[in-house]
N, C-alpha and C positions, 0 to 999 in steps of 0.2 A: 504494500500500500504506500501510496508517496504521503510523504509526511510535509506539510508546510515547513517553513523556517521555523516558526514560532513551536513549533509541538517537536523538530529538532535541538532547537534550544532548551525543553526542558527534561528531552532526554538524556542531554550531553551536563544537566545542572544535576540530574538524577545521579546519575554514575561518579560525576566529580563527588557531590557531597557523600555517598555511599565509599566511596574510595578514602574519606574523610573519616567519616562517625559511624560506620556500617548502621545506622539507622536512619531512617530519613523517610518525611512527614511534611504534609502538602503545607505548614507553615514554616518549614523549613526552607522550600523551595520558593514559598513569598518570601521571605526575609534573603535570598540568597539574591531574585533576580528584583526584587523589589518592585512586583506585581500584587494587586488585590488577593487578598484571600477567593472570594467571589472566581477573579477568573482563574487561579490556580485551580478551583474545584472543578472547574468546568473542564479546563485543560484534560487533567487527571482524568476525568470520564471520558473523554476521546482517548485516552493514551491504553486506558484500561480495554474498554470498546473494542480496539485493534491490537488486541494482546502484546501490548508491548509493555506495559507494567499488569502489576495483580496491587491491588490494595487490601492489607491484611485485616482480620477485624481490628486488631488497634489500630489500625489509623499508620501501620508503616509500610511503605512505597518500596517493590521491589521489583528490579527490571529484570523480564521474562530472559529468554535464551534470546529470542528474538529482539528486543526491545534493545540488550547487552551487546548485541552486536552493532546494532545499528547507531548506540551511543558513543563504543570505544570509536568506531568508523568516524563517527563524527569530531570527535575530541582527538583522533588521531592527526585527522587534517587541519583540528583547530593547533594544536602547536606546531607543526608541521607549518603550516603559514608562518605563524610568529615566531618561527626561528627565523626562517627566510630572509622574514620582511626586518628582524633586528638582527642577527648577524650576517646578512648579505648586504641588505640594503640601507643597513643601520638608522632602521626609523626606530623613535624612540621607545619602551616597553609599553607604553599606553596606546599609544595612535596603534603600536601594533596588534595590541589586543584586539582592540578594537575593531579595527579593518578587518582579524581576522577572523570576528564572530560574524562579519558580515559574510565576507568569500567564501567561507568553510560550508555556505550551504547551496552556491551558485554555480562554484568550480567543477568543470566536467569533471569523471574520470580520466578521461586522457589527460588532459591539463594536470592535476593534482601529480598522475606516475610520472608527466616529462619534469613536473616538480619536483618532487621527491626522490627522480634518478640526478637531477642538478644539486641540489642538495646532499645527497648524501655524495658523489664524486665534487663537490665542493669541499666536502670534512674532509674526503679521504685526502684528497691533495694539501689540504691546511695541515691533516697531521702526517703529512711524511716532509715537513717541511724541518 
């Protein structure tokens, strides 16, 4: 199922804070991206809806198999970018964050691997220097 930007965005916030407090709670993920409780729940229902999380009876947010792939996917190209963009092109750790929560959901697949093969034969040649 295509997921918007915005229901990408709270499964790449899911994973990060779970990667954090292994528990994680729809006011978690308001205080994280600093959205309404209101639309956080609603989110959640779509995200549950299309099995990509289960919401436990207590009230804690867990991403499915599917839901887990498709977050790291996304969080992988979110740093992935923001190495790039601050030690390639040395913008600075904010604007690159930034940018890179935007790109991280528009960037083809071709585009992301001829990145990622720049990228990593950029490292390799910097560390046999």
């Amino acid at each position: 199922m295509h997921l918007q930007q915005s229901g990408e965005d709270y499964l790449e916030t899911i994973y990060i804070l779970d990667k954090k407090t292994k528990y994680v709670r729809s006011v978690d993920i308001a205080t994280e991206l600093g959205y309404s409780k209101p639309s956080i729940s609603r989110a959640v229902k779509i995200l549950a809806k299309n099995n990509y999380i289960i919401v436990k009876d207590d009230g804690q947010i867990v991403l499915t198999d599917i839901g887990l792939e498709r977050a790291k996917n996304i969080y992988k190209r979110h740093l992935l970018i923001t190495e790039f963009l601050t030690n390639i092109l040395l913008v600075s750790k904010e604007v690159a964050e930034n940018d890179a929560c935007k790109i991280e959901h528009i960037i083809s697949d071709e585009t992301y691997l001829k990145l990622k093969d720049f990228v990593d034969n950029y490292n390799n040649l910097n560390n046999k220097i």
